[in-house]
C-alpha positions as CSV (number, residue, x, y, z in Angstrom):
1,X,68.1,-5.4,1.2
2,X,66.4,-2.3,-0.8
3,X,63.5,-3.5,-2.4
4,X,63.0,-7.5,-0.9
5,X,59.8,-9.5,-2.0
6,X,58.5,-12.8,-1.3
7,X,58.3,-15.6,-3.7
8,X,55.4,-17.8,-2.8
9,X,55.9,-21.4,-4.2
10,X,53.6,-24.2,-3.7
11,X,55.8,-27.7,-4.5
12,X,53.0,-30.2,-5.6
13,X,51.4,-27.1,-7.6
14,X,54.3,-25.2,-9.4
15,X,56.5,-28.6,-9.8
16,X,54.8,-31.8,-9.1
17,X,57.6,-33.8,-7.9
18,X,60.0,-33.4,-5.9
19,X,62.7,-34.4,-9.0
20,X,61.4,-31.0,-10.7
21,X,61.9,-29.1,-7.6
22,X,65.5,-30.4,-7.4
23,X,66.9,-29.9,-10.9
24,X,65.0,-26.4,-10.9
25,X,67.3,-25.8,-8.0
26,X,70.5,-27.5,-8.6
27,X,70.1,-28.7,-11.8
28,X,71.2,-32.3,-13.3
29,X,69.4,-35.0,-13.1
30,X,70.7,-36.8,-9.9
31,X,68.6,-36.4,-6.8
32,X,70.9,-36.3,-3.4
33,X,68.8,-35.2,-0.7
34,X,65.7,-36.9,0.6
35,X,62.8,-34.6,0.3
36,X,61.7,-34.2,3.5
37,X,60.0,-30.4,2.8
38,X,58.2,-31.4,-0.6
39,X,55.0,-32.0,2.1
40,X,55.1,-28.6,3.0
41,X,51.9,-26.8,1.4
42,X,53.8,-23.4,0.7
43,X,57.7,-22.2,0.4
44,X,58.7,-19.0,0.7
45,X,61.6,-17.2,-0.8
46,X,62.6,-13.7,0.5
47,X,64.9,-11.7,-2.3
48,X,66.2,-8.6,-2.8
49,X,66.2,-6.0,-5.6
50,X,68.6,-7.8,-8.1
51,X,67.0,-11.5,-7.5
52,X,69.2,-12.2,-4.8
53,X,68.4,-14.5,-1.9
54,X,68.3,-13.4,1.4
55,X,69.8,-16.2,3.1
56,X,68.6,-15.8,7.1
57,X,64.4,-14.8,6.2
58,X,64.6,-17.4,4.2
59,X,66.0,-20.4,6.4
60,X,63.7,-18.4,9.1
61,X,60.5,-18.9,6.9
62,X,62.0,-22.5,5.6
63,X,61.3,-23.8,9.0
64,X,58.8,-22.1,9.9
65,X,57.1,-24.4,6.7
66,X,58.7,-27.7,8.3
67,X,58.0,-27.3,11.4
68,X,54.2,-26.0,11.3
69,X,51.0,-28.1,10.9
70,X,49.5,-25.6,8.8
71,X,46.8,-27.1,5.7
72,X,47.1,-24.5,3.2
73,X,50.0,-22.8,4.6
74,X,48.5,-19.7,5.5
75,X,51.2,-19.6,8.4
76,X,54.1,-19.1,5.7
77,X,52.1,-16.5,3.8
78,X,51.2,-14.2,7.2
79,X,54.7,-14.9,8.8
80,X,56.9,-13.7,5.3
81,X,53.8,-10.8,5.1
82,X,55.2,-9.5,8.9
83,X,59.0,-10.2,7.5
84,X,58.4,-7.8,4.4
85,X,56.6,-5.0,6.6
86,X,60.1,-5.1,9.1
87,X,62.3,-5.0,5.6
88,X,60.5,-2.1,4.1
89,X,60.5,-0.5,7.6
90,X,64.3,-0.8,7.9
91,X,65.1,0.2,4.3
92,X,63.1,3.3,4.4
93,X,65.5,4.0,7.7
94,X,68.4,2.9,6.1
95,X,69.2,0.2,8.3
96,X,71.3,-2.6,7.4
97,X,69.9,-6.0,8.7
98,X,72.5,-7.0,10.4
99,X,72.5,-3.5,12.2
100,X,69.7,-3.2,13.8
101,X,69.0,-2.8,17.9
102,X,66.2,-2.7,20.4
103,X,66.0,1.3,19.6
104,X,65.3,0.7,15.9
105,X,62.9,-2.3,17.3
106,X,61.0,0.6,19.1
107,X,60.5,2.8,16.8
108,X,59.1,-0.2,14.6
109,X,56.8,-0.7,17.4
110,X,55.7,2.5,17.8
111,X,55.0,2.9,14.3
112,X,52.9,-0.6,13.6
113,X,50.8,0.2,16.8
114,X,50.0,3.4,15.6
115,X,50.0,4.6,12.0
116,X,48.0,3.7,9.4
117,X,48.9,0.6,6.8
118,X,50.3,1.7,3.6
119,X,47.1,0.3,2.1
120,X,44.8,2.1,3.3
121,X,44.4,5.1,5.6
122,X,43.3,2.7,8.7
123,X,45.1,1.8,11.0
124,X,46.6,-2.1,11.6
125,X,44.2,-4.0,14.0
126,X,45.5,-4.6,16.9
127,X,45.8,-8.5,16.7
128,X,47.7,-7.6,13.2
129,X,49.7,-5.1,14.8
130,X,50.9,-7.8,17.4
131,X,51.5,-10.6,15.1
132,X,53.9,-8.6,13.0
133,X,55.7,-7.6,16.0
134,X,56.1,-10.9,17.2
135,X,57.0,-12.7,13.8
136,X,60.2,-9.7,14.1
137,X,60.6,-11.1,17.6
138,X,60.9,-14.6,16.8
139,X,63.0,-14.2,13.3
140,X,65.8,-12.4,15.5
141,X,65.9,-14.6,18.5
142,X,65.9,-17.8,15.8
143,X,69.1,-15.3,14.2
144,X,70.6,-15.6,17.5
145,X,70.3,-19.4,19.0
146,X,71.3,-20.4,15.3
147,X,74.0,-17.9,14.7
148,X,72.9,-17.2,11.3
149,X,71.7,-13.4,11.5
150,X,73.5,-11.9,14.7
151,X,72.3,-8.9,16.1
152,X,72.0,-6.3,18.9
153,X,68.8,-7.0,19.0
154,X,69.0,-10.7,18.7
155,X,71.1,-10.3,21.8
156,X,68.4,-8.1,23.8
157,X,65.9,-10.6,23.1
158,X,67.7,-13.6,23.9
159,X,69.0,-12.4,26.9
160,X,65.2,-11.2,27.9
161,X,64.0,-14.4,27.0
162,X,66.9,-16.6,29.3
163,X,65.5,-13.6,32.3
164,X,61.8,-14.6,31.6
165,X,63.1,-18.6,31.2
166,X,61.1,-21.0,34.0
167,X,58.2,-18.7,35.2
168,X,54.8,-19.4,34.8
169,X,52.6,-16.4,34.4
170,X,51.2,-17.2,37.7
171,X,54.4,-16.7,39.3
172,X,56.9,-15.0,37.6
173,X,58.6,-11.8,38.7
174,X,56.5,-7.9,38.7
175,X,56.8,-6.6,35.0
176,X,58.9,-4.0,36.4
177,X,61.0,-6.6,37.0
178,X,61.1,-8.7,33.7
179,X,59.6,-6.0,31.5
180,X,57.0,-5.3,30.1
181,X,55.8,-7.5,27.0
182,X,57.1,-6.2,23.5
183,X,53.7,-6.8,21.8
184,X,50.7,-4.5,22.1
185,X,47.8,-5.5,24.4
186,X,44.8,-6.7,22.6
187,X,41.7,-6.0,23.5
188,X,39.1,-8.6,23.7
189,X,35.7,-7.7,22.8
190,X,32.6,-10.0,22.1
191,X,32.2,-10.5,18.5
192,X,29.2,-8.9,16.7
193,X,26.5,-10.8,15.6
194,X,24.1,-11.4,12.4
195,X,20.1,-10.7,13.7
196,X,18.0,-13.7,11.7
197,X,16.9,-11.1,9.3
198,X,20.3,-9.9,8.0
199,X,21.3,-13.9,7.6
200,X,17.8,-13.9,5.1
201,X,18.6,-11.4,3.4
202,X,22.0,-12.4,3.0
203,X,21.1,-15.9,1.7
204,X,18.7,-14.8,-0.9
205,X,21.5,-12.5,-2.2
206,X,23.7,-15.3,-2.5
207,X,24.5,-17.3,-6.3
208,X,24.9,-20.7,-5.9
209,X,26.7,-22.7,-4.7
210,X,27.9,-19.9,-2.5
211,X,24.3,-20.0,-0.9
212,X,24.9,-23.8,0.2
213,X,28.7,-22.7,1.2
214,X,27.1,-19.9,3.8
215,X,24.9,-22.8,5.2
216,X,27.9,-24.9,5.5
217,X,29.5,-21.7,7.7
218,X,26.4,-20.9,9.7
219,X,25.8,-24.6,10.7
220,X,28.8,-25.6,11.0
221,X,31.1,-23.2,12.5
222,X,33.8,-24.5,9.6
223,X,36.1,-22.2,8.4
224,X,36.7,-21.5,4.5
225,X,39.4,-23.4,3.6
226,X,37.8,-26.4,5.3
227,X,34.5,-26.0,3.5
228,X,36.4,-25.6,0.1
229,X,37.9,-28.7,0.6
230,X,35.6,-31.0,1.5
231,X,35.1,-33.9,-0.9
232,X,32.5,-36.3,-1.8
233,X,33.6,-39.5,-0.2
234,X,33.1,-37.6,3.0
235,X,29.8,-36.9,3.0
236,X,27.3,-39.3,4.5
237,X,25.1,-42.1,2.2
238,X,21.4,-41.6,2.5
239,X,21.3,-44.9,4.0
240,X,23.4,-43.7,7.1
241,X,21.6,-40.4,6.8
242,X,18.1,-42.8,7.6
243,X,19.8,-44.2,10.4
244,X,20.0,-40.8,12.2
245,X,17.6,-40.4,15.2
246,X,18.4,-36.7,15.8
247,X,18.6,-35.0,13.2
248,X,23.0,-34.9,12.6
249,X,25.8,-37.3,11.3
250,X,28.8,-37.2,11.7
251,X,31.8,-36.6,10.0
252,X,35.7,-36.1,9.9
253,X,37.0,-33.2,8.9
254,X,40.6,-31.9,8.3
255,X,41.1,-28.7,10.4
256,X,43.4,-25.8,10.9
257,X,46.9,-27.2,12.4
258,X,45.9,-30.3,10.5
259,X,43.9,-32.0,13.1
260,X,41.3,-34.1,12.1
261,X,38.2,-33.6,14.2
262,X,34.7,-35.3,14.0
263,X,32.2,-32.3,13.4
264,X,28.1,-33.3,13.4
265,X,26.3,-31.8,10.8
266,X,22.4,-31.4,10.3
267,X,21.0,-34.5,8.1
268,X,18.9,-31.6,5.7
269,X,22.5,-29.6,4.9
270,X,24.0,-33.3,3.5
271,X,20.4,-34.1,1.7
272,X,20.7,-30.1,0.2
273,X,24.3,-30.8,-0.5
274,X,23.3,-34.5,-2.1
275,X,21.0,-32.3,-4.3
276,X,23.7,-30.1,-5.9
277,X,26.2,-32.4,-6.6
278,X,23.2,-34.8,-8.6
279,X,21.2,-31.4,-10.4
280,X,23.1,-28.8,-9.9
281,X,26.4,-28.8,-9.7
282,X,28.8,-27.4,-13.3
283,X,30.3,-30.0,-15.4
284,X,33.6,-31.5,-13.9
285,X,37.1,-30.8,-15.1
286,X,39.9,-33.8,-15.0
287,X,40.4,-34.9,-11.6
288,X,38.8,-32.2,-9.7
289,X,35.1,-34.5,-9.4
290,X,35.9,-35.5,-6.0
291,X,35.3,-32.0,-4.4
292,X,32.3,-30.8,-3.5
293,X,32.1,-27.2,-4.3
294,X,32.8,-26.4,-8.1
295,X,32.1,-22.7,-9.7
296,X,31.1,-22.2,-13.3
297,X,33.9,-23.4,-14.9
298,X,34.1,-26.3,-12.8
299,X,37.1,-26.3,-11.0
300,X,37.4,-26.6,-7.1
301,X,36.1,-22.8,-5.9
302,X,38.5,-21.0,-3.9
303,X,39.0,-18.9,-0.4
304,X,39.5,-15.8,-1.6
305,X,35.7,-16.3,-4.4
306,X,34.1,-17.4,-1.5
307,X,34.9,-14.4,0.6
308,X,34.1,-11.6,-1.9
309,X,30.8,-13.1,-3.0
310,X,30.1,-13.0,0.7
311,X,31.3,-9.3,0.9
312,X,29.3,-8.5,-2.0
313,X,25.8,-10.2,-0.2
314,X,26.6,-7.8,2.4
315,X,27.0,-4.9,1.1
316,X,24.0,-5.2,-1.0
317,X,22.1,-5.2,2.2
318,X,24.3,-2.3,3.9
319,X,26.3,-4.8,6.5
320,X,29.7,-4.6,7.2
321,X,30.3,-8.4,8.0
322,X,32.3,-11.0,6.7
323,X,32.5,-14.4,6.3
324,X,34.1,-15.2,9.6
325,X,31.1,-13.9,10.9
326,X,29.0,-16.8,10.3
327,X,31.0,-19.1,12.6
328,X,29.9,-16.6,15.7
């Protein structure tokens, strides 16, 4: 277990079909299994020091790929993210996997809740905090009901969760009864908002198209990955943008836990957005023309560009916000 990683694959990136991903895997040329997983957006592979795969986090993150609804996979990613941070945890205690009990779970607990990320020298947030506590939750009860990773504290948790099994929270038992919940209490505060003259001075900061990509936020409420993959055939013609009598069309977008939802947007943000795909937009790059949003060297722009030329509009103007911010 000493020294595990993560190896992120996405199928229709890294192999293109599913015949790739097969003889990369068992090699030959014969294909025997359907490919029901070559759909999922991200695949990750949990190994130890000498390439080795660890068999359980892996099935555990496996179908945690099948079984979510998740665009981009950004489930994968943060759920193998809380896996590596209860690895590290029990190799720098010397615990063996298989070893482990509620009292190692504890300590674990106590030390996510309260210590500082090996990052930086802040502590996790809270909602962090809980989501890697829970991700270690769920990977050893999934150990347990399979019987591929059996534990003590497999055991503990199952047998909590059969105690806690047919009670709503309206009526179930006192906690002092069922216990307490294993996850820290997060505290739920009112988010902070922009005033009108930090969003100016944010906008005029901003290099296009990142400037039209903010407007899509503000007006919006859409999150990153949806903005970045928007594509031309969804946006409006101007002769369904005349037809509007006040002021928004409509549109479908594909949201987080793949849901497709019909979001109205103002008639001036598609006429802006009309505008720099016809004058301003960079040239195209093979069969990337259909998005909307393409950076200088005109490939689809990304999440993670969007974010930092957001984080460098703010700080320019002293602000500690991010992009999330927009959709408050």
């Amino acid at each position: 277990m000493a020294g595990s990683r993560t190896v992120l694959i996405r199928p229709t990136k890294d192999f293109k079909s599913f015949a790739s991903v097969y003889r990369t895997a068992f090699g030959g040329s014969a294909i025997c299994l359907r490919p029901r997983y070559f759909d999922a957006p991200l695949i990750a592979i949990v190994v130890d020091r000498d390439g080795t795969l660890m068999t359980a986090p892996t099935l555990y993150l496996a179908e945690c790929a099948l079984t979510g609804r998740s665009v981009t996979g950004d489930t994968v990613r943060s759920y193998a993210e809380a896996l590596q941070t209860w690895l590290r945890f029990l190799e720098e205690s010397q615990t063996g996997l298989t070893d482990v009990t509620e009292d190692d779970f504890a300590v674990f607990r106590n030390r996510i809740a309260h210590r500082a990320t090996s990052r930086s020298s802040r502590p996790w947030s809270q909602s962090t905090a809980n989501h890697r506590i829970s991700v270690v939750c769920s990977f050893h009860l999934w150990g347990e009901k399979t019987s591929l990773l059996r534990t003590e504290l497999g055991a503990f948790l199952a047998a909590r969760a059969e105690q806690r099994k047919g009670f709503s929270r309206f009526l179930a038992p006192p906690a002092r009864e069922l216990g307490k919940s294993l996850a820290p209490t997060v505290l739920r505060r009112l988010p902070r908002l922009l005033s009108l003259e930090e969003l100016k001075l944010i906008f005029q900061a901003a290099r296009p198209p990142y400037q039209l990509i903010f407007k899509w936020a503000l007006a919006t409420g859409l999150r990153r990955f949806e903005i970045c993959n928007l594509y031309k055939s969804q946006l409006p013609s101007p002769q369904q943008l005349a037809l509007s009598r006040d002021g928004f069309v409509q549109i479908n977008v594909l949201r987080k836990g793949s849901r497709d939802v019909t979001v109205y947007i103002p008639v001036r943000l598609v006429e802006d957005t009309h505008w720099y795909i016809l004058a301003e937009r960079k040239n195209l790059v093979h069969d990337d023309e259909a998005r909307i949003f393409l950076n200088k060297n005109g490939t689809p722009v990304d999440r993670r560009s969007v974010s930092r030329e957001f984080r460098r509009c703010a700080n320019s103007i002293g602000v500690n916000a991010t992009l999330h911010h927009l959709r408050h």
